[in-house]
C-alpha positions, 0 to 999 in steps of 0.5 A, spaced: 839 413 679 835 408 681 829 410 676 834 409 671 837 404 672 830 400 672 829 403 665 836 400 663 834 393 665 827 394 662 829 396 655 834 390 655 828 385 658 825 388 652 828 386 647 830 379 648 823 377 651 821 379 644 826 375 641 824 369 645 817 369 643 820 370 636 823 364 636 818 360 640 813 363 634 817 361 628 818 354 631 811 352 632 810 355 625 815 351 622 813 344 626 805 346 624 807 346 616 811 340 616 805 336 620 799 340 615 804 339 608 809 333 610 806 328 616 799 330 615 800 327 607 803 321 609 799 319 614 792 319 610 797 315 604 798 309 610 792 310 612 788 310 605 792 304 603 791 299 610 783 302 609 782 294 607 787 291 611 793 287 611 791 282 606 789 287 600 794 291 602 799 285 600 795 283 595 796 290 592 804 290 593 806 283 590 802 283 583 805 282 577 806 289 575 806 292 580 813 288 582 815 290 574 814 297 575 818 296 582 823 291 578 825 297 573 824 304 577 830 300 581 833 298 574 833 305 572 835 308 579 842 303 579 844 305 572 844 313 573 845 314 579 853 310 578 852 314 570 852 320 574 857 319 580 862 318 575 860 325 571 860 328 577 866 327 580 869 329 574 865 335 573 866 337 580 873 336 579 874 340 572 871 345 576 875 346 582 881 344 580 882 348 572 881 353 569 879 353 561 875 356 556 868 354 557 868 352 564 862 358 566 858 354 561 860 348 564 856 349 571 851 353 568 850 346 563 850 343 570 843 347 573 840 346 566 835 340 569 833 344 575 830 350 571 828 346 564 821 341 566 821 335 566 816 334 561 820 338 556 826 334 558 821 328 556 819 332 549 827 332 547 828 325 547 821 324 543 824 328 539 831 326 538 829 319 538 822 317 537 819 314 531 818 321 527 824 324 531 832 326 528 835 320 530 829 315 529 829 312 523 836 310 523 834 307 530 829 303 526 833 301 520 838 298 526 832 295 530 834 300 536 828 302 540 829 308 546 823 311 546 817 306 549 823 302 552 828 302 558 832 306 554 828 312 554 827 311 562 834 311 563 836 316 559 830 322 562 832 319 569 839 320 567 837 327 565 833 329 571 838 327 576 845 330 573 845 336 578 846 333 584 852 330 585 855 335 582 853 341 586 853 337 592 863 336 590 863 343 586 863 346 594 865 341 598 872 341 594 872 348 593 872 349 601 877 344 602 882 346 597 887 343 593 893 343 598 894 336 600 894 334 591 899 339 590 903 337 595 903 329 593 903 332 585 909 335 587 912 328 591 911 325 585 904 322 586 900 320 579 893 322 577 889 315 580 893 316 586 892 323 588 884 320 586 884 315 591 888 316 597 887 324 598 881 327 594 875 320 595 877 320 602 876 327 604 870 328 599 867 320 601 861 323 605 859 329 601 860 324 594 854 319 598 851 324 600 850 326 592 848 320 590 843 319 595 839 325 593 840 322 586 837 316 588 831 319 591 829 323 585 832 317 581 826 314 584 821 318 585 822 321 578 815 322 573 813 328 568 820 325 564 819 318 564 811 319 563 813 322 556 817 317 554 815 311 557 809 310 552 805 307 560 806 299 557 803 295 563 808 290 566 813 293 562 816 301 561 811 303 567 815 305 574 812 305 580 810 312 580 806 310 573 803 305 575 801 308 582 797 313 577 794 308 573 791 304 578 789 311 582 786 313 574 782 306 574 779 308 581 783 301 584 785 307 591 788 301 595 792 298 590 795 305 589 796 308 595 798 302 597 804 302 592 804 310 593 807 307 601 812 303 598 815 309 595 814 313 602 817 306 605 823 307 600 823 315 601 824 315 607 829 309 608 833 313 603 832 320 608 835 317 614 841 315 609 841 323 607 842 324 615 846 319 616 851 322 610 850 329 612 851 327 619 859 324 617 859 331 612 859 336 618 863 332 622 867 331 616 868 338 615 869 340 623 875 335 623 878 339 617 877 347 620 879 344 627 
């Protein structure tokens, strides 16, 4: 009796000291990747752009172009990431709440920019709008210019950033199910009130959540805008373009330096993701409890 019930407490031990150092192995591999792909990385860019000190640094920073560039990297952000709230949210809302002809093709449409390369996304506005392209030459007779314009950027941004509020809704919405709207239709409440009193507040943080990751990408974004920007200095170069520049002219301090406010930024808008999927989870432990 006794020698069997010490092998039943050493095949139970077994397993769960495997089990912990399983765990305890998959975390120090986890937090080493993100030192050596993710920290590491961000470290050597403030490390390279303060290489000369702060004076350069800042010098770097506040040059003409370089706020230019900033100037329209927010100008494109601000116009698509509202664009792509208002199409989300009436995405999302087909999607969860009808049923109709198309809609398969609808979310697939949606994911299109995920699978497509940005380049090519570039490519077809070249296309489309550019001197040579379907529409250009109307453009022309009518002293419109999309392609090397800010027209061309806000629309590549527009393009690459579409998916994300969308998909952050479509799940939220389909969890939370349409009770409460079917149940103020029914006492006679309109479309615009179901809209802002049930459906926002319930989907508010998941929304922000949506339009952050738009913003960050919006920000960030480079292979479309790089096809249809044309790299005019002080004018249809973004942030990240203009980091590459400076990087090709061999000026390291200058680019890193702009490259660090990009990291400043991205990580300013990572705190807000976390603070929205913070409120997201409470959110959705509120509505399960």
């Amino acid at each position: 009796m006794a020698q069997s019930a010490v092998l039943r407490v050493s095949l139970y031990d077994k397993p769960k000291a495997s089990g912990r150092w399983l765990r305890v192995g998959l975390i120090a591999l986890a937090v080493l990747g993100l030192g050596l792909f993710l920290v590491l990385p961000l470290v050597a860019v403030f490390a390279s752009a303060l290489q000369a000190g702060f004076g350069p640094y800042f010098a770097a920073i506040i040059e003409p172009e370089a706020w230019a560039a900033l100037r329209l990297s927010l100008t494109a952000a601000a116009i698509a990431v509202p664009l792509n709230l208002v199409f989300g949210l009436a995405a999302a809302w087909a999607v969860t709440r009808y049923e109709f002809r198309g809609k398969q093709l609808l979310v697939t449409l949606i994911d299109l920019p995920f699978a497509v390369s940005p380049v090519i996304s570039g490519l077809i506005y070249v296309l489309l709008f550019g001197a040579q392209g379907w529409l250009g030459p109307w453009l022309a007779e009518h002293d419109w210019q999309v392609i090397f314009a800010v027209p061309g950027i806000v629309l590549a941004t527009l393009f690459v950033t579409v998916p994300f509020v969308a998909r952050e809704l479509i799940p939220l919405m389909q969890a939370q199910g349409a009770d409460e709207e079917e149940a103020a239709r029914l006492l006679g409440a309109g479309g615009w009130q179901i809209l802002w009193r049930i459906t926002l507040p319930k989907i508010r943080w998941g929304l922000a959540y949506g339009v952050i990751l738009s913003n960050a990408r919006a920000m960030g974004e480079f292979g479309a805008v790089s096809v249809v920007s044309g790299h005019i200095r002080g004018l249809t170069n973004t942030l990240p373009l203009h980091v590459e520049i400076l990087y090709n002219e061999y000026n390291s301090v200058a680019a890193f330096a702009c490259a660090s406010l990009l990291a400043i930024l991205a990580l300013f808008t990572l705190g807000l993701k976390e603070l929205a999927a913070y409120k997201l989870r409470t959110s959705r432990a509120g509505d399960e409890s």
